[in-house]
C-alpha positions in Angstrom: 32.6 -54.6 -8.6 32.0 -53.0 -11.8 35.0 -52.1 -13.7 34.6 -49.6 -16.4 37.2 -49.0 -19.2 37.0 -44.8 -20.0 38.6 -44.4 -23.1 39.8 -41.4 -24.9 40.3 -40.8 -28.1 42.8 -38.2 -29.6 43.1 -37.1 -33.1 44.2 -34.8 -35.7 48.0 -33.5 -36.6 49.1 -30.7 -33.9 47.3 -31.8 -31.3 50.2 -30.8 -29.1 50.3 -27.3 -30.1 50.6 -24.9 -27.6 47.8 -22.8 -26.5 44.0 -23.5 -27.3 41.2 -21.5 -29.1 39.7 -19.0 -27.5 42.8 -18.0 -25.0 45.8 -15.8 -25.0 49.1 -17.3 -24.0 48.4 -16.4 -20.2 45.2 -18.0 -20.2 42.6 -15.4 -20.1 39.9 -15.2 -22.8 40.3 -13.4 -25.9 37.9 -11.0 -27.8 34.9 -12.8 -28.8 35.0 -15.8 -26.6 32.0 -17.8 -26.3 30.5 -17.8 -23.0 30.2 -21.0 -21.4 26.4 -22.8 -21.5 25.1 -23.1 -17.4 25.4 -27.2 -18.0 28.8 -26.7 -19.0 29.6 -24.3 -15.8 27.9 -26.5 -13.9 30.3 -29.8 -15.2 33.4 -27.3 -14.6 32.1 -26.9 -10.7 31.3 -30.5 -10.5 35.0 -31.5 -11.6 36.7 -28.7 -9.3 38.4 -27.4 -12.0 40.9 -24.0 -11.4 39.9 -21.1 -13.2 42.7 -22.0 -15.8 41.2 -25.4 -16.2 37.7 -23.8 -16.5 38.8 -21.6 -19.5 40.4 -24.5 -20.9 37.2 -26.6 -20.8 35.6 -23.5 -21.8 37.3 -22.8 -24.7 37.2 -26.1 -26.5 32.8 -25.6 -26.8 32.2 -29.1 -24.7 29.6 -30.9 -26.5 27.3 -33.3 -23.8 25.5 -35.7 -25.9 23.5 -38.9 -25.2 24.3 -42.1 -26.5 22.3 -41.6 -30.1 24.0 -38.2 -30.9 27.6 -39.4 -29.4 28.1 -42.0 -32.2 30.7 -41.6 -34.0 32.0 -38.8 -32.7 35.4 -39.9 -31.2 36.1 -42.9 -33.3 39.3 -42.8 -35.7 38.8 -46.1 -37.2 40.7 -47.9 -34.3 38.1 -47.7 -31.0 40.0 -49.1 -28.3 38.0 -52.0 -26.2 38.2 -55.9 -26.4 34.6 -56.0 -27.2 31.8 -55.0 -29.2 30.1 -52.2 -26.3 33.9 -50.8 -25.3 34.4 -47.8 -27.2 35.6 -44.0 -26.0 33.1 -42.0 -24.2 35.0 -38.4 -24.7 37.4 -37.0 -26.6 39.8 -34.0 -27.2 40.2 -32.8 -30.7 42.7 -30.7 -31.7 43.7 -29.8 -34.9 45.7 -26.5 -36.0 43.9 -23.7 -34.5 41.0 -25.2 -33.2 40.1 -28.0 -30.8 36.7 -29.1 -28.8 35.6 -31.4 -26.4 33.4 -34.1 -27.2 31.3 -35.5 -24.2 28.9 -38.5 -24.0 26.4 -38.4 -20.9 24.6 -41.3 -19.7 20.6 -40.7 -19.4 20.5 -42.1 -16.0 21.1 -38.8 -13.7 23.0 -41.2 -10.7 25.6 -41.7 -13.5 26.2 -38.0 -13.8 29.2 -38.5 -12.1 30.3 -40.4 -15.5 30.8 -37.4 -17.5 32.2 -35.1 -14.9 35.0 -37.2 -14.8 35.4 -37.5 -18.4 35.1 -33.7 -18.8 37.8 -33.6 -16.2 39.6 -36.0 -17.8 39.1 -34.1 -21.5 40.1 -30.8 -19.9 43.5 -32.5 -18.8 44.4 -33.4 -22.0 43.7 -29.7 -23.0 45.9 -28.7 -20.5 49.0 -31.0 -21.3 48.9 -29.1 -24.5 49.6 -26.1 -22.4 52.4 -27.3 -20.7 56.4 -26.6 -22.2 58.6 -29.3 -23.5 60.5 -29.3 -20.4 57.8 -29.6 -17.7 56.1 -32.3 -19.5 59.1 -34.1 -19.3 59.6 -33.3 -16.1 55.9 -34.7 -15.2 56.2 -38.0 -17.4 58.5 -39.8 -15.2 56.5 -39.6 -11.9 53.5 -40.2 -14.2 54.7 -43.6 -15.3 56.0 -44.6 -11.7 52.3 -44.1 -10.3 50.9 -46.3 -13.0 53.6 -48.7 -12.5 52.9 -48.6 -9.2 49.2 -50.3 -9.6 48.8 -53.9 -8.9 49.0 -55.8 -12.3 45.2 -56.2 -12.6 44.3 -52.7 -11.7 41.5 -52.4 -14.5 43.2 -48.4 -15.1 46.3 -50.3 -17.3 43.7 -51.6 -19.5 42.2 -48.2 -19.4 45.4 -46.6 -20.7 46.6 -49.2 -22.8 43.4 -49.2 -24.5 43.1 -44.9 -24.8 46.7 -45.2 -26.2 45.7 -47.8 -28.8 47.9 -47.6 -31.7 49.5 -44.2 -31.1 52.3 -44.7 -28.4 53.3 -41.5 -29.1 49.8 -40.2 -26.7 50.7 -42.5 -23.9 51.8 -38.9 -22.2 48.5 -37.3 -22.2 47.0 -40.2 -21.4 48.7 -40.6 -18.2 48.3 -36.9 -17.4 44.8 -37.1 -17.4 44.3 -40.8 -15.9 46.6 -40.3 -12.6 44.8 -36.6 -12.5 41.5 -37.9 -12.2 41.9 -41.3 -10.7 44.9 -41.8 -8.4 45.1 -40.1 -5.4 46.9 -40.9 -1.4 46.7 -39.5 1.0 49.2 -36.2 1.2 48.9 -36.0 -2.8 51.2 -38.0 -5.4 54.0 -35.8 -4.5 54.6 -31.5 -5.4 56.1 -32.3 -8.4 52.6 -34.1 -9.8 50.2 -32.1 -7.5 51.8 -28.5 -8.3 50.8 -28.9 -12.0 47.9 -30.6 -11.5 47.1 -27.8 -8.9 47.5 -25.3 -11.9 43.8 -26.5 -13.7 42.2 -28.3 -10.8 41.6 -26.8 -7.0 40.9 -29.9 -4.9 42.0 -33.3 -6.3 41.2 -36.0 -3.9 37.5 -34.6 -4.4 37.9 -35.0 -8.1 39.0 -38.5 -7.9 35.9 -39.0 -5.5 33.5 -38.5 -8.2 34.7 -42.0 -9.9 34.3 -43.7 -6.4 31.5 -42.4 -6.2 29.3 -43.4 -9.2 31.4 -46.4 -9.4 29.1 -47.1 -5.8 26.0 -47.2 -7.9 27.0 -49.5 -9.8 28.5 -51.4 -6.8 25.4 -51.2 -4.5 23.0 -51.8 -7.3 24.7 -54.9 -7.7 25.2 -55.9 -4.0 21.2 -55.2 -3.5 20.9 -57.4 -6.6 22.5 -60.1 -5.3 21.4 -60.4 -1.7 17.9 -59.6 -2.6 18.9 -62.4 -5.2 20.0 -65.1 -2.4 17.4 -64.3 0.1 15.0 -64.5 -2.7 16.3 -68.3 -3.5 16.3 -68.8 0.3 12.7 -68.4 0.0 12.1 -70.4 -2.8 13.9 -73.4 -1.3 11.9 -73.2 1.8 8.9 -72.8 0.0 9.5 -75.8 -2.2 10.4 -77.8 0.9 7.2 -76.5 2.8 4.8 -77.6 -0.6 6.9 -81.0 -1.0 6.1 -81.4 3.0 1.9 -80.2 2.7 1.7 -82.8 -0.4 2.8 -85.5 1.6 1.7 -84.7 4.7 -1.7 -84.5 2.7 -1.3 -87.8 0.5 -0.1 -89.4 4.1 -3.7 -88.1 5.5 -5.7 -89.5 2.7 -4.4 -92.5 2.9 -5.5 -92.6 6.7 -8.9 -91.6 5.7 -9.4 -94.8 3.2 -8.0 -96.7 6.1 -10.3 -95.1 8.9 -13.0 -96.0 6.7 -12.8 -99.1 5.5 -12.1 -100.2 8.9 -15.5 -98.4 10.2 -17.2 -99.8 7.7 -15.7 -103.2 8.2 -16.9 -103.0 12.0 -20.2 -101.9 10.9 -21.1 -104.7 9.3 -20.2 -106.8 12.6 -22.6 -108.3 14.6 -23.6 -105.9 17.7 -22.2 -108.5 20.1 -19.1 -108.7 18.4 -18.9 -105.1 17.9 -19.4 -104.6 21.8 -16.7 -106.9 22.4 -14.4 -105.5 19.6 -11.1 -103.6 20.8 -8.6 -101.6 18.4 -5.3 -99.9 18.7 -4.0 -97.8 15.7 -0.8 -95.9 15.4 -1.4 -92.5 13.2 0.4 -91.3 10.6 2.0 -88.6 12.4 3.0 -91.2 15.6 0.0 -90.7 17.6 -0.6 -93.7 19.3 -4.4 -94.9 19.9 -4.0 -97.4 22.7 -6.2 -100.2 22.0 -9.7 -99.4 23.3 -13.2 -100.4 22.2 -13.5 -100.3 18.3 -15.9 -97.2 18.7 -13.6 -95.2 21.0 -10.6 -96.0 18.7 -12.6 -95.0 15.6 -13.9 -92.1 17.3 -10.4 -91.2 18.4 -9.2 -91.6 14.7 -12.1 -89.2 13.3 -11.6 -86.7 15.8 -6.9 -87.1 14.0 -8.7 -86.9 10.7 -10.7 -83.3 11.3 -7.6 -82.1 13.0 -5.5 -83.2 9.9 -8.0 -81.7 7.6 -7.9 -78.3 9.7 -4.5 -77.9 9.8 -3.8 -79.4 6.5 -5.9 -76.4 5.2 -4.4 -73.9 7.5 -0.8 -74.6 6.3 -2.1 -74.6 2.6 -3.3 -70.6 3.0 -0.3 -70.2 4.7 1.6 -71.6 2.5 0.0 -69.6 -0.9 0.8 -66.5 1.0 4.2 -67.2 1.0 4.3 -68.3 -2.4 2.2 -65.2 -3.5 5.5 -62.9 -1.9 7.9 -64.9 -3.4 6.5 -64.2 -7.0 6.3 -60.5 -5.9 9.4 -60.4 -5.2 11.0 -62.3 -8.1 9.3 -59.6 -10.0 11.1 -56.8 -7.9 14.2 -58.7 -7.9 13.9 -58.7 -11.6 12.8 -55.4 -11.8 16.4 -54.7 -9.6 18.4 -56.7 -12.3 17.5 -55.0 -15.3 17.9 -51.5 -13.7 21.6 -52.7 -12.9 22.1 -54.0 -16.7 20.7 -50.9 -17.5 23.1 -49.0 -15.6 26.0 -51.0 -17.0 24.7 -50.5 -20.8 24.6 -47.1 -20.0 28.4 -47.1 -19.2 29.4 -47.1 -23.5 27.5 -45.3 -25.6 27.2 -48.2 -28.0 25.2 -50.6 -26.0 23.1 -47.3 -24.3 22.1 -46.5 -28.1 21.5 -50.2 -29.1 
């Protein structure tokens, strides 16, 4: 499986302020407000958000950018990762008054799912903001037992620990917006959790879906990768054995032939009387036995082997090429399947996608 750090990057003084541009205190839009593009609609359906978390995503003008135009854009001089492609792939950025989304969108479309979640994930820190002292810390103790929760290797502690970074101090927001959009049982996380969360998002478990399910690109790009990979080297092995077999099978055959002919031309040059009288036996390559007979039965016996070797010799040899022939066609498709999968993975930071 392919596990994918999403990091976030918050920055700016305030960003904890209550409220966010564009709304009133109760959430509704204020004179002026910017209508929402139809992509940016469109991300707010795909990440079931509430019609408070639409405004919210609203408000902060969501920028979807590729890889090229993403740059930049979220880094604070401290991009979280533990190598070179890592990096954050959305941020929210608040800042007095004012605050916006920042979105990076992979250019393959079966990744879409990549940026729904991130806007998702972006609007929830936009919503923390809207929530008072007390429920916040009323939220961040369930929030920290989920994550505590996760077995020790669960790739989504890297994921926070990374987002956090340096600033401890957003560890709260961080877990808001990582157990909204990725941790989900059965029955919800409990009323306390999934009565705020209810407040900017309208079906959860279908919002944590949409990790699962570009994560099962990735994943069944990779499985068809690898058994189209082992069937592949299957094929190869068999074909090797089946050439190494035809070039012995063929250097056994010629050996035969020198033999068949140096013995006919050794009985050739006998005397007819001694010729007449002449018996042979020979035992073929293959185990055929030619009980011993008159020397031109035997020989005639031994001609007969040698067109049969010759005939299937050569019909094993076509055979053979066509085989070979598929297997190069299909180390070109199973290549062709790899670097669609690396592909995909680049894809995943906007570092490597622009690279």
């Amino acid at each position: 499986m392919v596990l994918v750090t999403v990091s976030v990057m918050v920055v700016g003084a305030g960003w904890l302020a209550s409220g966010a541009p564009g709304l009133s205190k109760d959430g509704h839009p204020v004179v002026g407000y910017a209508e929402p593009s139809a992509e940016v609609v469109a991300l707010a359906d795909a990440a079931h958000l509430s019609e408070e978390g639409r405004q919210l995503l609203y408000a902060a003008h969501p920028e979807i950018l590729d890889a090229t135009a993403f740059a930049g854009r979220c880094d604070d001089g401290e991009a979280p990762g533990s190598t070179p492609a890592d990096g954050p792939v959305g941020c929210f950025l608040q800042s007095g008054g004012s605050a916006s989304i920042v979105l990076y969108e992979p250019a393959d479309p079966r990744l879409h799912g990549y940026v729904v979640e991130s806007a998702a994930h972006e609007t929830l820190h936009a919503a923390w903001t809207r929530l008072g002292r007390a429920e916040r810390d009323r939220l961040l103790p369930p929030l920290e037992a989920e994550v505590a929760a996760l077995p020790a290797d669960d790739p989504l502690r890297v994921q926070i620990a990374g987002s956090v970074g340096s600033h401890p101090e957003n560890r709260p927001t961080e877990l808001f917006a990582y157990v909204g959009t990725e941790i989900w049982r059965a029955g919800g996380l409990g009323s306390t959790l999934e009565d705020a969360y209810a407040r900017f998002v309208t079906d959860r478990a279908a919002l944590v879906a949409v990790k699962d399910s570009w994560m099962a690109v990735l994943d069944d790009a990779a499985a068809t990768v690898q058994s189209a990979s082992q069937e592949l080297a299957n094929q190869q092995s068999a074909n090797a054995m089946a050439r190494a077999q035809l070039t012995g099978d063929t250097a056994a055959v010629a050996h035969y032939r020198q033999a068949y002919e140096a013995k006919a031309a050794e009985v050739a040059a006998l005397p007819a009387q001694q010729r007449r009288l002449l018996e042979l036996s020979w035992v073929w390559w293959d185990g055929t036995d030619l009980p011993m007979a008159p020397a031109a039965q035997t020989l005639s016996a031994a001609a007969d082997l040698l067109a049969r070797d010759d005939a299937a010799l050569a019909a094993r040899g076509s055979a053979l090429a066509v085989e070979e022939a598929d297997v190069a066609s299909e180390e070109v498709r199973v290549q062709s399947l790899m670097t669609d999968l690396q592909a995909l993975r680049s894809q995943l930071y906007p570092a490597a996608a622009s690279s």
